[in-house]
N, C-alpha and C positions, 0 to 999 in steps of 0.2 A: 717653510721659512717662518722663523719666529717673529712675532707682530712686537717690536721694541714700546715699552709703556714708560709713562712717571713712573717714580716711586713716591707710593702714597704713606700715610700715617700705619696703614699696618704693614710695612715693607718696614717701617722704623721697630714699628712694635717686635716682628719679628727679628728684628736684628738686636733689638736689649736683651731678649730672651735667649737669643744665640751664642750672645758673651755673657749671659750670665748663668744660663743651663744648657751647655755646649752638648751634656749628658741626654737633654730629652729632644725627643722627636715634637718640635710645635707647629710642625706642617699647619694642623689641623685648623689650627689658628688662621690660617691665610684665607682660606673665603667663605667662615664661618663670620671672623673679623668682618670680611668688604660684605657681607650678606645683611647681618647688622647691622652696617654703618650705612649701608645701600636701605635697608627699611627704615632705618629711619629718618634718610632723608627724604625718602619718599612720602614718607606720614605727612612731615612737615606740609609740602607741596599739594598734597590730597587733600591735607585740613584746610590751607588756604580760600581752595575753591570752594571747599564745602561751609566756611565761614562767609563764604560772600552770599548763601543764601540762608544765612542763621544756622544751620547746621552744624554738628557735630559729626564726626565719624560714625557711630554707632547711630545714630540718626538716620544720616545718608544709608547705613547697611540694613536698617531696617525697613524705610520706604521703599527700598531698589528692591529686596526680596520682596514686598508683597506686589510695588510692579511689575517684577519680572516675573511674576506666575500667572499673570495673564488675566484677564477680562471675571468674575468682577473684583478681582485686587483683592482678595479676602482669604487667611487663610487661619488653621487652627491654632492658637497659641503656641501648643504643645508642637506643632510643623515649622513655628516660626522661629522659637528657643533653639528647636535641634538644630535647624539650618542656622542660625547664627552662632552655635555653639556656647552657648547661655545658661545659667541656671535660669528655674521658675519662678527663684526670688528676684532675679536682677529682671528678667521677661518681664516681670507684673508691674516694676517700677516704671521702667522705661514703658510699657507702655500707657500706664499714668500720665506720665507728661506727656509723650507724643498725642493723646488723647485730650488735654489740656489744651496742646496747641491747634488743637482743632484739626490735625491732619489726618487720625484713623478715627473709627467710633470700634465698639464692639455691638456685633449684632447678632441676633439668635442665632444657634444651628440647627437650620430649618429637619437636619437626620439626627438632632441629637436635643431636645427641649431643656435638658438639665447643661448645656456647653454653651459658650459663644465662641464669634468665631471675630478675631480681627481683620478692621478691611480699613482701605484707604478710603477715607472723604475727596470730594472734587477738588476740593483745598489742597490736600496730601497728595493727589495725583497733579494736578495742576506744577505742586512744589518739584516733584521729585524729575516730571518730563524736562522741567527747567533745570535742574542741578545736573541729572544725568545725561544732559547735552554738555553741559559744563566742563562737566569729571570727564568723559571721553577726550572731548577736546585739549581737556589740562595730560592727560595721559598721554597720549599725540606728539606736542609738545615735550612731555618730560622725555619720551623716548626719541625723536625728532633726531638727536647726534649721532646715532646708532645706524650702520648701514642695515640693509632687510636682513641682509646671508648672516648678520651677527645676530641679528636678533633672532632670529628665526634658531640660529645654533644655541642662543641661551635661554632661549624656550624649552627647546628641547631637555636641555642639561639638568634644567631646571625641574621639568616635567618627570626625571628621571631618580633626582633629590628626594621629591616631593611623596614617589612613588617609595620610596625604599623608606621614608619616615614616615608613613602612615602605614607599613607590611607590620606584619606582626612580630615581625622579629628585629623591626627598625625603633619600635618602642620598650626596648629595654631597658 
């Protein structure tokens, strides 16, 4: 049984394109469009909370990486770039400031004397245990209208997206 929906802004979009290029296939457009409009309403929403504790996006992603590696919150630049997908120039900036705001410091590497290694201060863990209770809770909430069985299906779908744009032959 088909689940009857709105029709939303790319339901219209798709329909300009229909009478006006009857010629092309603009399937593609349909939840590439809501994927898009779906992230960035979600940015919006994620910024929210993450502005309730001074935070920025890339802020919050770079405290929650060196939280979520676990006890002592520290890890190599070069570990912390890749995993947020960063250049070393934009890495060295950001972590200027966040190091300004008193939330990481950089500290020797106790295996490497010529390296340091970035780590959260009590400050920066202190912020991020608080924000990262927030953001769960804000994400809860955003998905809240959603029964489990949908979600759980556009996990999956999603999971399946994700999987064929990161193959090697999804980056063409």
């Amino acid at each position: 049984m088909a689940t009857q929906r709105q029709p939303d802004a790319v339901d219209a979009i798709l329909a300009q394109w229909q009478r006006e290029r009857p010629d092309l296939d603009c399937s593609p457009m349909g939840p590439i469009g809501r994927m898009k409009r779906c992230t960035d309403l979600l940015q919006r929403r994620l910024d929210e909370t993450f502005a309730e504790f001074g935070l920025s996006g890339w802020e919050f992603d770079m405290l929650a990486t060196l939280r979520r590696s676990g006890a002592p919150y520290c890890l190599a630049p070069t570990t912390l770039f890749s995993t947020l997908m960063v250049t070393s120039g934009t890495m060295t900036h950001r972590m200027g400031k966040l190091e300004a705001s008193g939330w990481i410091a950089r500290v020797p590497n106790p295996q490497d004397a010529r390296s340091s290694l970035v780590q959260l201060t009590p400050e920066g863990l202190e912020l991020i245990d608080r924000a990262v209770e927030a953001h769960v809770a804000n994400e809860h909430r955003i998905l809240a209208g959603l029964k489990a069985a949908d979600l759980l299906a556009l996990d999956t779908r999603l999971a399946l997206l994700l999987a064929a744009l990161e193959s090697p032959t999804g980056q063409e």
